[in-house]
Structure formats: structure tokens, C-alpha cells
N, C-alpha and C positions, 0 to 999 in steps of 0.2 A: 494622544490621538489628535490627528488635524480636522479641522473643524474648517466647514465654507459657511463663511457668514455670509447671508445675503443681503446686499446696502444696494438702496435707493434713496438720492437724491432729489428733491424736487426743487425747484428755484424759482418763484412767486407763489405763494401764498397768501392770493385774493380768492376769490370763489368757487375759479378752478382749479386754484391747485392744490387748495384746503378740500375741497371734492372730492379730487384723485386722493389726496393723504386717507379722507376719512373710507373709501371703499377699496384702496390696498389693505390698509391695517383691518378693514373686516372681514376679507378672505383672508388674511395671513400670506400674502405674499413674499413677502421678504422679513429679515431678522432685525435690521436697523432700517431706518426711516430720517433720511434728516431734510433740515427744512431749513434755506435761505432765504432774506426778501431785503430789499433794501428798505425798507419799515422791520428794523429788528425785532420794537415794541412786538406789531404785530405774527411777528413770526415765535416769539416765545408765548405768544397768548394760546395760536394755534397748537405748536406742542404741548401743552399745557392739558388744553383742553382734549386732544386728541388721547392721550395718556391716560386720561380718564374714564375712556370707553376698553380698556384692555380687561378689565374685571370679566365685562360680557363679552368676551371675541375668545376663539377655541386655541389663540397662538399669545406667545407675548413679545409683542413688536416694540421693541427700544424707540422709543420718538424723542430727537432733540433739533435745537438750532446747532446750524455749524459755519463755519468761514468756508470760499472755494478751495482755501490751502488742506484742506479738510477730505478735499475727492477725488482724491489720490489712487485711496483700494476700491471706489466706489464702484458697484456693477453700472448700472444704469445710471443718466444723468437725465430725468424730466423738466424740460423749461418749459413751462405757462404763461411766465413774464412778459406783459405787453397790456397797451390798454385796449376794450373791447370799441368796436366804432361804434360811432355819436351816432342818431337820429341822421338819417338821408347820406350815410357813409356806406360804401362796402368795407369787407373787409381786407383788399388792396391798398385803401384811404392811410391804414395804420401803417404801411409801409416802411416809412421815414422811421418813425418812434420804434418801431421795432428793429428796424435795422442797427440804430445806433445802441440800443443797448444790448444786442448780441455781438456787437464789436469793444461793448466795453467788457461782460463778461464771459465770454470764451477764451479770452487769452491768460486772464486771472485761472478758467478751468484746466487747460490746457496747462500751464505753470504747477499745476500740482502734481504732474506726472501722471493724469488721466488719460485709462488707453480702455475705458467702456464703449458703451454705448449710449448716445446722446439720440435722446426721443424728442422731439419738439411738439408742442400743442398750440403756439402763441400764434398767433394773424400778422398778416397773410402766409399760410403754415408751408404751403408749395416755397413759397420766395424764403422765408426764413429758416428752412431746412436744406434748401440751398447754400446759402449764404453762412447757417455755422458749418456746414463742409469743407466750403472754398476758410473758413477761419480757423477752422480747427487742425485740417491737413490729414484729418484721418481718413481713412478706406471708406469708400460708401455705404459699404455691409456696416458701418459702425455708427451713420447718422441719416434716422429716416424721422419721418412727419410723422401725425394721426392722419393726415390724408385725407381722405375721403372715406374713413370709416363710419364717422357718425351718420353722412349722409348714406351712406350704401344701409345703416341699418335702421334710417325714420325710412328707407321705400319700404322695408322687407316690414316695418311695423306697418305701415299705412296696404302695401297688400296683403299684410294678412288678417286685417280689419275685413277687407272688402271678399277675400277668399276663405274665411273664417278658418283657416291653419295657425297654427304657432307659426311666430315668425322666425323660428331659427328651422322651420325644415325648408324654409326658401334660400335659394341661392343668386346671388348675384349681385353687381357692383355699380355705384356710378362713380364716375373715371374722370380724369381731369383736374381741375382745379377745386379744389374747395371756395368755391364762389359761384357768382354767377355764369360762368364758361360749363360748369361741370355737365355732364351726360351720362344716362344709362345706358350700358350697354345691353338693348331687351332682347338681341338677339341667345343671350346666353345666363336670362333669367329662367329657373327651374324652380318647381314644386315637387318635391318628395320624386327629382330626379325627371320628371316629365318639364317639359318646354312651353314658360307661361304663354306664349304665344300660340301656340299649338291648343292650349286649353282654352284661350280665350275663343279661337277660333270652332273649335265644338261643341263651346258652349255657349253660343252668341246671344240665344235667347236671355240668357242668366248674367253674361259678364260683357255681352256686345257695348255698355254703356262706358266701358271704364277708358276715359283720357288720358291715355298713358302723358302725354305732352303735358300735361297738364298735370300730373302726378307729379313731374320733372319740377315743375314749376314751382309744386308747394314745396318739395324736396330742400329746392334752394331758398325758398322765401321765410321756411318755417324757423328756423334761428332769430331771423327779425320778428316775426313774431311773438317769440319770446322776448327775445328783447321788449320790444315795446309795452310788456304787461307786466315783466319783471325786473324790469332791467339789464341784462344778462343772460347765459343759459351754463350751465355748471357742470349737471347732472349726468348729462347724455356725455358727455366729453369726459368727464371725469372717471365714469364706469369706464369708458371708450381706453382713459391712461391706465387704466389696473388692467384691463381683458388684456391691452399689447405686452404691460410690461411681465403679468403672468405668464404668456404666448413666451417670452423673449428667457428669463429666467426656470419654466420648466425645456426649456429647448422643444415646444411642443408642435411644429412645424407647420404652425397654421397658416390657412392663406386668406389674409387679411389686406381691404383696401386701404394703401398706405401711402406716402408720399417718398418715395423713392426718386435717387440719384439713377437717371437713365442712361444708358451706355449702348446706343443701338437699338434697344427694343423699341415697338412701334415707331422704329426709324427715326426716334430723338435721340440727342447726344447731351451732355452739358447743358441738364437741367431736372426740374423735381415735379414732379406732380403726382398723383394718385390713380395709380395701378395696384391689380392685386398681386400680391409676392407671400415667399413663405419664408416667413420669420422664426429663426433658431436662437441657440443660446449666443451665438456670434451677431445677430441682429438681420439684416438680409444674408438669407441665400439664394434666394434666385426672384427674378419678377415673371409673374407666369403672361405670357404672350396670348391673350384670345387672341380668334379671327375674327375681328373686328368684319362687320359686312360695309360697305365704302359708305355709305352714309355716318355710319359709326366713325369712320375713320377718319371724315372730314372733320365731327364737330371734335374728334382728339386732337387735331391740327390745330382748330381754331384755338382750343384752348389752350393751347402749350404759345400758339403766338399772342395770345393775351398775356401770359404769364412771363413772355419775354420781354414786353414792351412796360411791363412795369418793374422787371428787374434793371433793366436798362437805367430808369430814374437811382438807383443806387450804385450804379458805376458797372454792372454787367452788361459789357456793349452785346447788343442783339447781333448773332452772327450771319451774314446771308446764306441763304441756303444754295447749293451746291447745284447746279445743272447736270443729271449725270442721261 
């Protein structure tokens, strides 16, 4: 009888990706688990130690180190790999450092007859999901970012702090770049299907107070935040790499804000940023098109020309835009 083993790779193994390792293997998402890092030390600690939690977990997930010649049959390939930026850095700063070490290992990946799906999490995650595209040569339905899912899911926690809802009966995205360009799209935020704007608007007395701008603002600021108290942020990204690569391995067609290869939609071509799309067992199947209202539509511009002006420093010449 033929059997589908389900293999995930992960490739760093510092605090995100040890993260992601530790809350796949607690849902049981997949059947093998392997784990690269250019610190082998440390990548055999982590299997080690991850191997040791399968007593209490309801599946039993195979966790080992492996070489790239290794991800061959692998379903998913998750890269974390990159360092996180310094004090008074964004995360465009890491640009360079990440650049070069996705050109040193995609071609190693690519050489082992890998034809998955390649998830990226590493900074700046729009330019570097780009960039293993254009290196890898595979279809775009084959390599997408985390995007802007973490951010699209601290608004829906922080409004449902202030709307006293669980935050997964909120719907909605912020789009763009995972950085400081990024934007909410408020016209197509909902509550248990009604229109936050509509509610805030009837219920002025109760919610007249709330800064959406300004909501936007902690949105992007709050990662440094963490940073600055802990170093780092792990967690939210980590849960954020099991929720897509579940989405991706049960084919469960969710539509998650991701950082997609755009082809026409909101009128970009030959480039990534974070739109929401619905992700199958192939990886993208489609990016779903809001109607952005023109204000929306500007700050998507703006941020797709930020994202182009610092792919440019990596050898993506920015292309002029078309008179039509």
C-alpha cells in the first residue's frame, strides 16, 4: 500500500524557526520534520530537543537534521534564515545579508530535484520571496512569503480587545509590504460579517474614540517593540509558519494575507508583496482582487514603489511605469 509521507523542511533554526518546528510538530502537521542551519551544532540540539516533546503530542512526527541534497521528495521548503535588524534598523536594512544567503542556498535546493513549495519568513520577506522566485525558476503558485499575515492578525487581536469579539470572527487584511509602507484595507474590514466601519459609525458614542491611523501605526511598530524587550519576536511568526503550512498541506483553500508574485492584480506586475490569496495543496491559487477605494489604492502604490526602490539595491532594476 502506498503511503504520502508528509515532509517539511525548515532551514534556520534560530528562534523562528525553532518556533515554527516546535508548533508544527504540536498540531501534527506533517510526518517528517527536517531541520537545516549553518550551525549544525545547533540544528542537532534542536532536533533533539524537539524529539522529546512527541511523548505529549497526539501524532508522531520524525524530527532530524538533514543536507539540501536531502529535499529532493520534500513537500514544503520554510526559510527563516536571516538575521533579525539591529536597534534603529527596519527590516529592508537586512536586505543585503539576506539577499546573499538565498543565493547561496536555492541553487544547493534547487540541485536536489526540488519541485515543492518554497514559504519564506526571513526580512525583508516581500523582496526575499521575490528574489528566491527569480532564483529558483519555479511558477509562482510554488513560492510565496508570510506576507503580511502576522500583521493582518495583531489588527484583528488589538480590535478585538477594543470590540470585545474573538478575534478570528474579524475579517480583514493589511496589504503591502510587511514594514513600514504597509496599510489596512478598512474599507473591507468586517465583524461577524457586518462592515467595522458601518459599526463604528452607529456606534459613535461607544467606539467614536478608536484611531484607526493610529491602530495602523502600532500594527507596524509593534514587532519593534518586541524586539526592544526581548530581543526578537518568534511566536506570532512561528504559529503564523504552521497555520500557512497546514492551509497548504490540507489543500484547505484559505485566504490568507500572503506575500505573492503579482501578475496584473492591483495593476502590479514583477513583484511580491502582501495580498490576500487562497492557498491550496499547489501553494497559490489565485490572489483575491478587493476594490480597494482610491485612497487604499494610493497607499498600495506607494508601497509596492518602496519595495521597488530597495529591490533595485540587489540588482532588480525598477521598471518605469507605462503611460497608457
Amino acid at each position: 500500500m502506498q503511503q504520502n509521507i508528509r515532509k517539511v523542511a525548515i532551514i534556520g533554526t534560530g528562534l523562528v524557526g525553532s518556533s515554527a518546528a516546535y508548533s508544527i510538530l504540536n498540531q501534527g502537521i506533517c510526518d517528517e520534520l527536517l531541520m537545516i542551519d549553518i550551525n549544525t551544532e545547533r540544528a542537532v540540539g534542536e532536533c533533539l530537543d524537539l524529539s522529546h516533546c512527541i511523548d505529549f503530542t497526539n501524532s508522531r512526527t520524525k524530527v532530524h537534521t538533514a543536507t539540501y541534497q536531502e529535499l529532493g521528495d520534500v513537500d514544503i521548503v520554510v526559510i527563516t534564515a536571516g538575521p533579525p535588524p539591529k536597534p534603529g534598523q527596519t527590516r529592508l536594512d537586512t536586505i543585503g545579508i539576506g539577499a546573499k544567503i538565498m543565493a547561496d542556498i536555492i541553487p544547493q535546493i534547487m540541485a536536489s530535484g526540488f519541485n515543492g513549495i518554497f514559504l519564506i519568513a526571513s526580512n525583508p520577506v516581500d523582496i526575499m520571496t521575490y528574489h528566491v522566485w527569480k532564483l529558483s525558476g519555479l511558477p509562482r503558485n510554488q513560492v510565496i512569503g508570510t506576507g503580511t499575515s502576522l500583521d493582518s492578525s495583531r489588527l484583528k487581536t488589538y480590535l478585538s480587545e477594543i470590540l470585545d469579539v474573538d478575534p478570528r470572527s474579524i475579517y480583514g487584511y493589511t496589504m503591502g509590504e510587511h514594514g513600514d509602507s504597509q496599510f489596512a484595507a478598512w474599507s473591507h474590514v468586517t465583524v461577524g460579517g457586518k462592515p467595522l466601519l458601518q459599526i463604528i459609525e452607529e456606534q459613535k458614542d461607544k467606539l467614536g474614540h478608536i484611531d484607526l491611523d493610529q491602530m495602523v501605526e502600532d500594527v507596524k511598530k509593534v514587532g519593534f517593540e518586541i524586539l526592544k524587550r526581548k530581543g526578537t519576536t518568534y511566536y506570532g511568526i512561528g504559529n503564523a509558519i504552521a497555520f500557512i503550512t497546514k492551509s497548504i498541506l490540507n489543500d484547505d483553500h484559505k485566504i490568507i494575507a500572503l506575500s505573492c508574485v503579482l501578475d496584473g492584480e492591483y495593476g502590479e506586475t514583477d513583484l511580491c508583496t502582501g495580498v490576500p490569496a487562497i492557498i491550496t495543496r499547489q501553494g497559490l491559487k489565485e490572489v483575491v482582487e478587493l476594490h480597494l477605494t482610491e485612497a487604499e489604492q494610493e497607499k498600495f502604490a506607494h508601497s509596492t514603489n518602496v519595495l521597488r526602490d530597495y529591490m533595485a539595491s540587489i540588482g532588480y532594476e525598477k521598471k518605469a511605469l507605462e503611460l497608457v
